[in-house]
N, C-alpha and C positions, 0 to 999 in steps of 0.2 A: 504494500500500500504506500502512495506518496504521503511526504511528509511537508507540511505547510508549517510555515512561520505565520504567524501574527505579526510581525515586524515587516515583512517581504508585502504584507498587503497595506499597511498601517502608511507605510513608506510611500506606496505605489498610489493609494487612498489620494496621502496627501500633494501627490505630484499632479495629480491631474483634475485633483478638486474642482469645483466650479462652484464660487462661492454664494452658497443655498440661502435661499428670503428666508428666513426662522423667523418668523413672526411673533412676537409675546406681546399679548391682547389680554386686555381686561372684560373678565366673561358679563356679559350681560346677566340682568335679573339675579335672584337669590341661588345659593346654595340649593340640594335638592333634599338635603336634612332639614330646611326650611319651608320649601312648599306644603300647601295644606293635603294634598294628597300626594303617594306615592304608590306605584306596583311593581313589581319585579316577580319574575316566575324562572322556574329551574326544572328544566326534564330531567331524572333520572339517568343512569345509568344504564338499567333496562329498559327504558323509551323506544319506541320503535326510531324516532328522530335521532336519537341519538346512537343507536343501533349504529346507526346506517353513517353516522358522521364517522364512529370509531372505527366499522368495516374500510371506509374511504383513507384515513388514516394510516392503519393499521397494514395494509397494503401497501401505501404508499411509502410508511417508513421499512418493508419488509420490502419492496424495489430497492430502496434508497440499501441498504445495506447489500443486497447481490450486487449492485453494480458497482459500491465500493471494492469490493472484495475481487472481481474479476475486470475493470475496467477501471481501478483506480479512481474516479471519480461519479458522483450522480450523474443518469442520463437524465434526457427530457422524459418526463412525465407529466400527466393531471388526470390523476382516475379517481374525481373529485363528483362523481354520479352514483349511487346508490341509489336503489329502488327499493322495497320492502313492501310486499304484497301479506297483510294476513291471513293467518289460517281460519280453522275452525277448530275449536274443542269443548270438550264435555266436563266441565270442572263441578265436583260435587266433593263436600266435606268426606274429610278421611279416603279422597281418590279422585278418579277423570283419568281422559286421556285426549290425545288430542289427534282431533278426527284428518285434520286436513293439515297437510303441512305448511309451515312459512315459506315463503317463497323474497329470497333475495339476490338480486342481480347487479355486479358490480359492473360499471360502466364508467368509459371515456378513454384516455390515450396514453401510449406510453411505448419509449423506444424497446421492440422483442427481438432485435436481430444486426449486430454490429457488421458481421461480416457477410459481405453478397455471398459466397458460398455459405452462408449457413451454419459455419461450424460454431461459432459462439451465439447459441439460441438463446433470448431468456426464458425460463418458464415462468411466462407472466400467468397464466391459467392455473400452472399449477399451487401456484401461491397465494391465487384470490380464492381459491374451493381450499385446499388446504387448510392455511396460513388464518383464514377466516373459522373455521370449523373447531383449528386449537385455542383460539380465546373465546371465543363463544363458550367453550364447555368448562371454561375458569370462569367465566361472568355469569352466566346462566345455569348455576347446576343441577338446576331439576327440567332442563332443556336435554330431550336427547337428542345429537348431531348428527342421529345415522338415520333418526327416521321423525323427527318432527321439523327439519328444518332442510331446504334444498338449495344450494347455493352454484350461482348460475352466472356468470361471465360473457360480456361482450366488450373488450377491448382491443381496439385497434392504433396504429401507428399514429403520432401525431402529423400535424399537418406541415409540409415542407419549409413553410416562413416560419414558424413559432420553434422546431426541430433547428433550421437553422439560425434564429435567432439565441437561441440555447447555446450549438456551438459554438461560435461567435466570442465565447465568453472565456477572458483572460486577466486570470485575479480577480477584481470586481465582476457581477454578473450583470447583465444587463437585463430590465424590467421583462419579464415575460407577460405581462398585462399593465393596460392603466388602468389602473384603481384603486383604491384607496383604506386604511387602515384606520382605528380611531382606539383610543385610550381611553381612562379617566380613572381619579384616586382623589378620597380614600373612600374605600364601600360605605356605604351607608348603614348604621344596625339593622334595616329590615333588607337589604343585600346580603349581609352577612347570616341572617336567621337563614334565608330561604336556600343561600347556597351549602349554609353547615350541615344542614337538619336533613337535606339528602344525603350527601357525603355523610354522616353522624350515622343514617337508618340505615345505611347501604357498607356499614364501616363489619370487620370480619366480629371486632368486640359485639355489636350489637345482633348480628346474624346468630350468633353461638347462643343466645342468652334467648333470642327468638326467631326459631329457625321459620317458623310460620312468616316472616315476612319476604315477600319478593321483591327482585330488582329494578321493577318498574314503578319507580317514585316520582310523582309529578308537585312540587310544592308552588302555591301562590301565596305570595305576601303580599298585603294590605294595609298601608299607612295612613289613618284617617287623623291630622290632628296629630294628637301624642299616643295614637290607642294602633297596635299592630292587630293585623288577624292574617293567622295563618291556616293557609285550607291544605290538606295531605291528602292526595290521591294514592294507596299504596298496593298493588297487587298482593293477595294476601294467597300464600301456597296453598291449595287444596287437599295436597296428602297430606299437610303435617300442620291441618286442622281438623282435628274430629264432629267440632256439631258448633252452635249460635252459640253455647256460652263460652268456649275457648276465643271465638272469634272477636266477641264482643271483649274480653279479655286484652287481644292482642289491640282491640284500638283505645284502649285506654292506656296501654304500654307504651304506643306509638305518641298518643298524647302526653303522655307526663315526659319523654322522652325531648321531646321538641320545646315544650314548655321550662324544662331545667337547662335547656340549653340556651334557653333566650335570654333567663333574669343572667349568667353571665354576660351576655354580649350589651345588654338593654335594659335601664331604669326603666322603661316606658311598662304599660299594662300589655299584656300579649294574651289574644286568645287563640286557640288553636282547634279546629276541628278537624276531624279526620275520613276520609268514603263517607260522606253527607250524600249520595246519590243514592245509599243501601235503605233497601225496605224490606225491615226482619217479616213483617206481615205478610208483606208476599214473595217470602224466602227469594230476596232478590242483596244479594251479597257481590262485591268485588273478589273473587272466585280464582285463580288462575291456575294450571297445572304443570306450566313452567315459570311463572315469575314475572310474565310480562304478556301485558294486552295485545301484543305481536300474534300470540295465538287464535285468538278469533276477532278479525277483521278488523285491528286500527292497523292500522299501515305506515310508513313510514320513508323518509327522504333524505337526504344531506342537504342541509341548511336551512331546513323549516325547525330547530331546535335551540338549543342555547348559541348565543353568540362567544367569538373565541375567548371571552374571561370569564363563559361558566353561566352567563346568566342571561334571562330578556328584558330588558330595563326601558319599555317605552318612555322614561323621564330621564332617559341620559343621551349622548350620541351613542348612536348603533351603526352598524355594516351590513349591510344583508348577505357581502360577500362571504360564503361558504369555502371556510380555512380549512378544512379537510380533506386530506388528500390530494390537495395542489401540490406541486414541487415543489421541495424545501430551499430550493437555492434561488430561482429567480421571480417563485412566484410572487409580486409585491402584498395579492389577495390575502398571502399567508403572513408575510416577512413582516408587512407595516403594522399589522395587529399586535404581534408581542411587541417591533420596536416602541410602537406607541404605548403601550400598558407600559416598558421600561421606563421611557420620562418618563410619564404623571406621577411613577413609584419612587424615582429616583428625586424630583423635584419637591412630591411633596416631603419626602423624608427630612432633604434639606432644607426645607421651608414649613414646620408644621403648625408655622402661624398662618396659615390659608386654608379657605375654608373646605376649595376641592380645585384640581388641575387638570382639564381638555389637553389634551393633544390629537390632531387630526393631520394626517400625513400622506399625500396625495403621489400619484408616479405618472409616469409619461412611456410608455411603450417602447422596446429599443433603447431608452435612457440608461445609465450604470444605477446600481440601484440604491448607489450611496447620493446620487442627484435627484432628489425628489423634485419634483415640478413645485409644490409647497408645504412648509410647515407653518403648522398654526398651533403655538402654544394656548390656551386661555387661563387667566387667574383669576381665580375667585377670591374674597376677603381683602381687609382695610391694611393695603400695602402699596410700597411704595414701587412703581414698574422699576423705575430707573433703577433701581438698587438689587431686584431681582433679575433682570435681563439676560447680565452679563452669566449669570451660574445656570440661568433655564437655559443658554444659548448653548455654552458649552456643553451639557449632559446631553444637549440633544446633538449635537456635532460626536461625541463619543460612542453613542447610543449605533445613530449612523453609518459611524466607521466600522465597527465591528460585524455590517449585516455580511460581508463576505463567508464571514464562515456562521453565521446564523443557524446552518443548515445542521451541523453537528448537534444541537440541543432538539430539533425535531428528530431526528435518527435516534436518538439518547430517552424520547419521549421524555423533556423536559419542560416542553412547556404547557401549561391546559388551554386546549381547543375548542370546550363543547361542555 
């Protein structure tokens, strides 16, 4: 494998710079721990959405390492399509089974063949059915991979301009899309409630203690004023609940659960409820027999789910672009989303008299992807620009510099996507 200095790029970065607008703007209107209402929502783990983000992913960074390995560097890829068709099944206390399989189809592009003779194929096929099958049966384990779930591939070569615009690329990469990336810090407590209290329910400590809970957790937070409400959608396993009063059990487990996690994070009043859709009267229960509504008919996509820092925050900047499973080296859809989370983290930390920090970071097609077409810092809170400029300019100039090798922390699954 080659070996890269950070200095040989750092060096080369700074040779051919092209000196970047960085903008730092003072953000209009309040804070969003100010506004009278607030929502943020968080698909689980076993989401069909998020399924299909992790399958996109997960592929992509298991490309990303064959082609380390045998070609010395990433090729062009983006097999950033996912599809998720649900099944059917029959979930009943203490059993089920599941009648109709899932059906999921990996889609979009990716270099399968270096040499015109053929001799160095990749198995792009074999690693989207494979490669997809071995973590499914870690996330999912009351999913079985042989016969509830069929996993189906169509990927093809990418397109000659975007293949060679990939090539192309020496030490810095150049944009393999425009479009843009967005930040922002620091979460807000009911950000934090909605994205803990899945990670929290979905954590191996609280599976052990209640294996009755499944993977497909959907949390909404609701900031009304000073009063949070938190709504839990949670697949509840069907084999490893015997009858209504176990189950009733587990969603009051689930509640005290969410509710001791919040008086840490939050003075505020928190209430929480839990499968509000269940009507014990007409034996109508949240049911599953693998863990996730994937089984009978919700369905699922890449990039209808969490945005790339975890959550969906209609009250913040958002990206609709879909960071999964893009290429880790040039794609800017994937790159500018963590550089951007990096300022806002890095700024507010050195600044924690503000009240929250935008970063929005824009690309240009064919551009190196350290020349962003703009950056747009924003400050919130009673501060003075001129005195912070000079330290937001710089973190975001370092930030920047280092997206050459960005690529190594998506291969490493370093950063959260979804």
């Amino acid at each position: 494998m080659k070996s890269y200095l950070w200095s040989d790029f750092r060096a080369r970065w700074k040779e051919e710079l092209v000196i970047m607008n960085v903008r730092v703007t003072r953000g209009a209107g309040p804070s969003v721990d100010k506004l009278e209402v607030e929502i943020v929502e968080r698909k689980g783990k076993g989401h069909p959405d998020t399924l299909c983000d992790k399958a996109a992913e997960e592929l992509s960074v298991r490309l990303s390492e064959y082609y380390m390995q045998v070609f010395d560097q990433v090729q062009h890829h983006n097999v950033d399509k996912v599809l998720l068709v649900g099944g059917q099944s029959n979930a009943k206390f203490g059993g089920g089974d599941v009648i109709e399989p899932i059906y999921i189809l990996m889609s979009g592009r990716a270099v399968d063949v270096v040499d015109k003779d053929y001799e160095r194929q990749v198995p792009v096929g074999k690693f989207a059915v494979e490669h997809t099958r071995d973590w499914l049966s870690k996330d999912l384990p009351h999913l079985d991979v042989n016969s509830d779930v069929i996993i189906d591939y169509k990927i093809r070569a990418g397109s000659t301009d975007l293949v060679g615009n990939f090539d192309l690329e020496r030490g810095v990469p150049r944009a393999n899309d425009t479009s843009f990336g967005v930040g922002y810090a620091p979460m807000s407590p009911t950000e934090l409630i909605t994205l803990e209290s899945e990670q929290l329910l979905n954590s191996e400590k609280i599976k052990k203690k209640w294996p009755q809970i499944g993977e497909d957790i959907k949390i909404m937070g609701t900031r009304i004023d000073d009063k949070i409400h938190v709504q839990v959608a949670a697949a509840i396993i069907s084999s490893e609940t015997k009858d209504k009063g176990e189950y009733a059990s587990v969603m009051e487990g689930i509640r005290d659960i969410v509710l001791n996690l919040a008086v840490k994070i939050t003075d505020m009043e928190t209430e929480v409820s839990v499968n509000t859709a269940d009507s014990p009267k007409d034996n109508l229960f949240y049911l599953t027999v693998t863990g996730t509504s994937a089984e009978h008919g919700d369905d699922g996509q890449v990039g209808r789910g969490n945005r790339a820092n975890g959550l969906i925050t209609p009250y913040r900047p958002m990206t609709l672009e879909a960071a999964a499973g893009k290429n880790p080296v040039s794609h800017v859809g994937k790159t500018y989303n963590v550089a951007a989370r990096e300022i806002v983290e890095r700024v507010y930390k050195e600044h924690p008299d503000l009240s929250q920090v935008y970063c929005y970071l824009v690309s240009q097609i064919g551009a190196p992807i350290t020349e962003p077409k703009a950056v747009n810092v924003e400050i919130f809170g009673d501060c003075d620009l001129d005195k912070v400029r000079g330290s937001v300019v710089s973190i975001t100039e370092e930030v920047i510099a280092k997206l050459p090798r960005v690529w190594e922390g998506f291969v490493k699954r370093q950063y959260q996507l979804w």
